[in-house]
N, C-alpha and C positions, 0 to 999 in steps of 0.2 A: 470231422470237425477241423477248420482252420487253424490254423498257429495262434494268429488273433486272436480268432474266439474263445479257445482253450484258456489263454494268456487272460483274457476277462472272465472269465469264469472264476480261477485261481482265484484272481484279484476279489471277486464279489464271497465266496466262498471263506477268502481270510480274512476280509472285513467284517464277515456276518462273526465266524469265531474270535476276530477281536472283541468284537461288541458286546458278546454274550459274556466275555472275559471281563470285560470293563462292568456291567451288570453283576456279575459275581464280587468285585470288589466293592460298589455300591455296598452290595448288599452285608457283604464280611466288614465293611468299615462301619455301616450302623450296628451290626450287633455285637460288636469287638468295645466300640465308644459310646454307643449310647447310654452308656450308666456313670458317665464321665461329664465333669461339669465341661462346659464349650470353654472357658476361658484356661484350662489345663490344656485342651485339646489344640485350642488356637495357639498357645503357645510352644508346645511341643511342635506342630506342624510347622512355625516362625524359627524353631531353632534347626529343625530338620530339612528346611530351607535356605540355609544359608548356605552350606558349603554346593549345594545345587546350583543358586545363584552364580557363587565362585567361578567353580570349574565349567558351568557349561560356558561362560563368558570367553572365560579362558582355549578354550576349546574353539568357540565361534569365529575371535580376531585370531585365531592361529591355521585356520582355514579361508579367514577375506583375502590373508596374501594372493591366493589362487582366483579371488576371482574379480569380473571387472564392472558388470554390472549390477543394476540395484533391482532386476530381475531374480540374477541368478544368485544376490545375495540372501533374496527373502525368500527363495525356495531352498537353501542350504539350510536357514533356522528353523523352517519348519520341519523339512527332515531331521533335523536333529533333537528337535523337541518332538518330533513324532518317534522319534527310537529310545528319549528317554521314559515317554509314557509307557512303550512298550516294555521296558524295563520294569516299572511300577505292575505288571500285570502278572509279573511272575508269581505274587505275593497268592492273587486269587487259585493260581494253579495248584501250589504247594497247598493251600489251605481243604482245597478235594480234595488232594490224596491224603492228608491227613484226618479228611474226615470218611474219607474210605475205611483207614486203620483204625480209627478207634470204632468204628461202627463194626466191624468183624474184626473179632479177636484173631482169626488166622491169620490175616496182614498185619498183628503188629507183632513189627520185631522189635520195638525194643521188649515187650514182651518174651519174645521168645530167646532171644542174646540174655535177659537174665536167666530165664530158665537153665542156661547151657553154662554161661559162665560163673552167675554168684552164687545161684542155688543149691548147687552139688557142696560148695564151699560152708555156705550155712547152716546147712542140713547139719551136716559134721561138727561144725564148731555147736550148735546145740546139743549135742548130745554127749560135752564135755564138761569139767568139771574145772568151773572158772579159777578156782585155785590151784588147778595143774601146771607147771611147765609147758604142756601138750597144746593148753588152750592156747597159751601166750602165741605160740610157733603159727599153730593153724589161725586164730585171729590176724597174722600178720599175714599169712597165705589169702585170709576172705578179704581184706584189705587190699591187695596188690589184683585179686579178681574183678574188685568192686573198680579199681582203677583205671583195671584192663577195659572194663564193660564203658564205661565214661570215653576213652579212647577210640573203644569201635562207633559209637554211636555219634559219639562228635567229628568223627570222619565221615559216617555213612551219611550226614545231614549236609556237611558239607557238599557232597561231594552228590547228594541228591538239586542242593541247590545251584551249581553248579549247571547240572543237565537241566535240568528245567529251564534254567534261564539263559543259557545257550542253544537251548533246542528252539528253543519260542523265537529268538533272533536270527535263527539261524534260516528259518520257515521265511520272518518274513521280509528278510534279505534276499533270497534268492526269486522269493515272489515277484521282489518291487525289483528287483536287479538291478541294488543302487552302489553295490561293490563294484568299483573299477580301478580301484587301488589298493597294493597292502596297507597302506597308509588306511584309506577307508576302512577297512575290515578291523585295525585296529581304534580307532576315533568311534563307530557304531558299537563297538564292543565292551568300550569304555565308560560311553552312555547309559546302555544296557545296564553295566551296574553300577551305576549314581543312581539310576530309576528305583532297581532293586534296596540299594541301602536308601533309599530317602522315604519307605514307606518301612522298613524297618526302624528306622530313628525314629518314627514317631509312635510305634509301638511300644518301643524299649522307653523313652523318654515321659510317655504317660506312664507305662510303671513306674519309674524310679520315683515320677514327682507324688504320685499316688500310696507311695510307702512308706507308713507311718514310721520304719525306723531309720530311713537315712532323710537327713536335712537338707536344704539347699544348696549346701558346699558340695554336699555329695553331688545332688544334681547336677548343679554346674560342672561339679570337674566330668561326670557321667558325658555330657554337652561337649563338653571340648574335646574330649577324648577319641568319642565317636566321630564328630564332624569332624577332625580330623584324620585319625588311622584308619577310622572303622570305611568311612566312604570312602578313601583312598585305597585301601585293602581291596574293595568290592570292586572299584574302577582297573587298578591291578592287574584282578586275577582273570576278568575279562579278558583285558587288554591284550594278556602273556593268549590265551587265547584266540584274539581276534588276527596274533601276529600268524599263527601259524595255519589259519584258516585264510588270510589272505594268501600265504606262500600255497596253500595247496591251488588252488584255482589257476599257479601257474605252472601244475603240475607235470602238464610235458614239454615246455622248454627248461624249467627247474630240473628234470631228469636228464635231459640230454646235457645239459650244463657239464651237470655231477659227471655223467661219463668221462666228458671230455678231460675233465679233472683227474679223472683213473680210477675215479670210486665205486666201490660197488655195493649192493645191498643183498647179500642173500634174500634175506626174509622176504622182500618185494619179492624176489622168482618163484618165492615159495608158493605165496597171496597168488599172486598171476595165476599161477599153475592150479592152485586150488579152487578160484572165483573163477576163473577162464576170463579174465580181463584184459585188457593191457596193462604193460609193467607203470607206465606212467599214472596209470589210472592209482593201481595198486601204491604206488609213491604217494599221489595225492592222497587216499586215503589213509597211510599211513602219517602223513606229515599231520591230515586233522586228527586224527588219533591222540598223536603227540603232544599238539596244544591242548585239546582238550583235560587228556590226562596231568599234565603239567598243571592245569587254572586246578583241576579238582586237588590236585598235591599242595599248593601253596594254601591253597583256602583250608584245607583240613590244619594242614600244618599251624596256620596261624589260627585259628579255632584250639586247635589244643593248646598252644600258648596261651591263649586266654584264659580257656576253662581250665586250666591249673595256677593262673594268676602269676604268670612269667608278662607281664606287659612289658617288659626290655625287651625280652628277644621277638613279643610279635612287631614292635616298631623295627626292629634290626631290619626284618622280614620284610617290612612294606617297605623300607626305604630302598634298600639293595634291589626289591624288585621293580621300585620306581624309575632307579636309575639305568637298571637294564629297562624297560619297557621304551622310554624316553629314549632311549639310546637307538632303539629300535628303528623308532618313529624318526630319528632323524637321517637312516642311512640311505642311500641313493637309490637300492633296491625297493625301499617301500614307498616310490614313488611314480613306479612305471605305472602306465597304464597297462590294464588290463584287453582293454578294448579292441585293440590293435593286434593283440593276438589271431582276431580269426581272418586276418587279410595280409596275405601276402604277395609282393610284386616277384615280378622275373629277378632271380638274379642275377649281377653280370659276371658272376665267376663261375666255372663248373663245379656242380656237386665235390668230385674227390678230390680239387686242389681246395675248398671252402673247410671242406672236413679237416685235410691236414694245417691247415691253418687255424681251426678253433682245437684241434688235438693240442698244437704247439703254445696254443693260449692259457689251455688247461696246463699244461706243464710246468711252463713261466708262471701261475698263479699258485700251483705248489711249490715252487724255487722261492717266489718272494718276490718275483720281478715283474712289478705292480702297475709301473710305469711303462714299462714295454705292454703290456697287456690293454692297457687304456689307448695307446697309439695305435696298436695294430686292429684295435674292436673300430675304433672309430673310421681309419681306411677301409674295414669291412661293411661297416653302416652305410658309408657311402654307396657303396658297390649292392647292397640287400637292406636298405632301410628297414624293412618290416622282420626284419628275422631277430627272433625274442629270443634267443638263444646268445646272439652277439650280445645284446643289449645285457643280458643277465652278469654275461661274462664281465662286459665292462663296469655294469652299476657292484660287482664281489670285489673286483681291482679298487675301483675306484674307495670303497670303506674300507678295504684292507690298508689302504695305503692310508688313508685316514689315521686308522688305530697304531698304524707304524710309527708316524709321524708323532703322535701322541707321545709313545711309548721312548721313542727320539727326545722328545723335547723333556718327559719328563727325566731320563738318561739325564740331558746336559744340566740340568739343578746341582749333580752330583761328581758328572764325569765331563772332560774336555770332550765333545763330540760336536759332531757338525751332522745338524738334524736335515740339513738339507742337502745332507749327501747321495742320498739314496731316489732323488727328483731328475739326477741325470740318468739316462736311459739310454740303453743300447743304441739307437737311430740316433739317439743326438751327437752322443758320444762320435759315432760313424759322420756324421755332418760336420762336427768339428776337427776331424782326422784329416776326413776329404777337403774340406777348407783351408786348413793348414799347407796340403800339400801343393793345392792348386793356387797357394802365395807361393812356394818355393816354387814350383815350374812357372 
């Protein structure tokens, strides 16, 4: 079978399993609301709309800078409203397996996590005598059990929705093969879960209004709360995710980079050696590892702030990871193209004087000498345009010096310094020496 053919296959293949996906949520949204009057229902969906509205706008004009026409503008919305639906599909997936689990008792664990954690504990404290000392000790021992058990289970949920809802993006990004930036992979991954949280708000949002013992003050604040942290949390933890899944896909000039830098990774020689793969492979795989586990750690994390009623520290939580995510998105590196990777021209230097010069690039980049490093990539680019290795080099210098500069400017608030000290570079320096001298001669 042809490349093509295969290629449509996929395609027909993961549309057939979106659809049936999409059909399962049909179905989970009538039997979930139909005992729900429509105007709770339309309302709920109106407020679990809005921050949707917000951020994909937001989202949309922060990707028109990039483009020029009114073709390629209204295929960028549509893919992006195609990757947030896709998000909304997560909902029907998780709703099988949990009806996997409660259909056979051997798959549920929370089931089986009490059996192991509270119940040894309970067992005991009944067989005590509540006016003992002894009871007092062991009730606070079933207590700190019962604690523990809330902990595993609000991690293991997160941390299921998580994969589910990366695994399903993950499918049908590489399907449609519409990743051609870290940038992208982060932006698709952000979607993914506003999709996710905008079909949870409206589940959470008919309970609340449906419960006779909180009021509408509850509701509302329920409302704002969510639309704010809660989609923002879900968009997030994607996001911390979708960064390190675009960096793998630049897996083996991101490897060769890192060498040249001096770094080294045991564990990749390990993975190689064990998978029989290549080291770069084993790096990519290891960098999506990373995100992955990282979105499942912040999610858990900010899940048990909730489920214990610390709402300070789960805001701490989304804004800190806001500001990294944001921060991400804005660096030079996440904006290479990907594409360009599998074409490379002649280039006009030889292999071993190229090498000792992206060696001495790596070294300048661990010195700090950020500026020299951005001069010497860009005389390189000339000479090997297509070599993603220089380009990496340059787009690390280039955000390094960035954060330098930052870190400069916030310095002189406090201290006399001269934040543009550090913009003069070696070759310039050398330019203005040689100039100097070629006034005296």
């Amino acid at each position: 079978m042809k490349k093509k053919d295969k290629e449509k296959l996929h395609k027909i293949v993961l549309a057939v399993f979106l659809g049936l996906l999409a059909i399962r949520l049909i179905f989970y949204s009538v039997n979930t609301f139909r005992d729900i009057p429509i105007g709770v229902f339309a309302a709920s969906a109106f407020f679990a709309l809005i921050p949707v509205i917000a951020w994909t706008k937001f989202v949309y004009f922060k990707r028109l800078k990039n483009l020029k026409t009114k073709k390629q503008k209204r295929k960028e919305l549509k893919v992006l409203i195609l990757i947030f639906l896709l998000g909304t599909l997560t909902v029907p997936l998780l709703s099988i397996y949990y009806d996997v689990i409660f259909a056979n008792p051997s798959f549920d664990y929370y089931s089986g996590l009490w059996e192991i954690i509270v119940r040894p504990q309970s067992d005991i404290l009944n067989t005590l005598n509540p006016m003992e000392l002894l009871y007092e000790i062991q009730y606070s021992i079933y207590e700190r059990a019962e604690s523990l058990y809330n902990i595993v289970t609000i991690v293991i949920d997160a941390w299921l929705e998580e994969i589910v809802k990366l695994s399903l993006l993950i499918l049908f990004l590489r399907m449609m093969k519409l990743v051609k930036t870290i940038g992208d992979a982060i932006t698709f991954s952000v979607l993914a879960g506003l999709g996710f949280a905008f079909i949870e708000n409206i589940i959470y949002f008919t309970d609340v209004y449906l419960d006779p013992e909180k009021n509408n003050a509850v509701f509302m604040n329920v409302v704002i709360f969510r639309s704010i942290v809660l989609s923002v949390g879900h968009m997030i933890f994607s996001g911390i995710f979708g960064y390190f899944y675009g960096l793998s896909k630049f897996g083996l000039p991101l490897y060769e980079e890192q060498h040249w830098e001096g770094r080294h990774f045991p564990l990749v020689g390990f993975v190689s050696k064990i998978f029989r793969i290549p080291r770069y492979r084993a790096y990519s795989g290891m960098l999506f590892m990373e995100g992955m586990l990282l979105a499942m750690l912040t999610h858990a994390t900010f899940n048990s702030f909730l489920g214990f009623g610390i709402r300070d520290y789960a805001v701490y939580l989304v804004v800190i990871c806001a500001i990294y995510v944001y921060y991400l998105t804005q660096r030079k590196a996440g904006h290479m193209v990907l594409a360009s990777l599998g074409r490379r021209r002649m280039s006009l230097m030889a292999p071993k004087d190229e090498d000792v010069v992206l060696e001495l690039a790596g070294m300048w980049i661990n010195e700090g000498k950020y500026k020299e490093v951005e001069e010497i990539c860009e005389r390189l680019e000339a000479k090997d345009p297509d070599n993603a290795v220089v380009k990496l080099l340059y787009a690390r210098a280039h955000d390094k010096r960035r954060v330098k500069r930052a870190k400069l400017a916030m310095a002189s608030l406090f201290f006399q310094e001269d934040i543009f000290e550090e913009d003069v570079s070696i070759f310039e320096k050398w330019k203005q020496i040689r100039a100097e001298r070629e006034k005296e001669a």
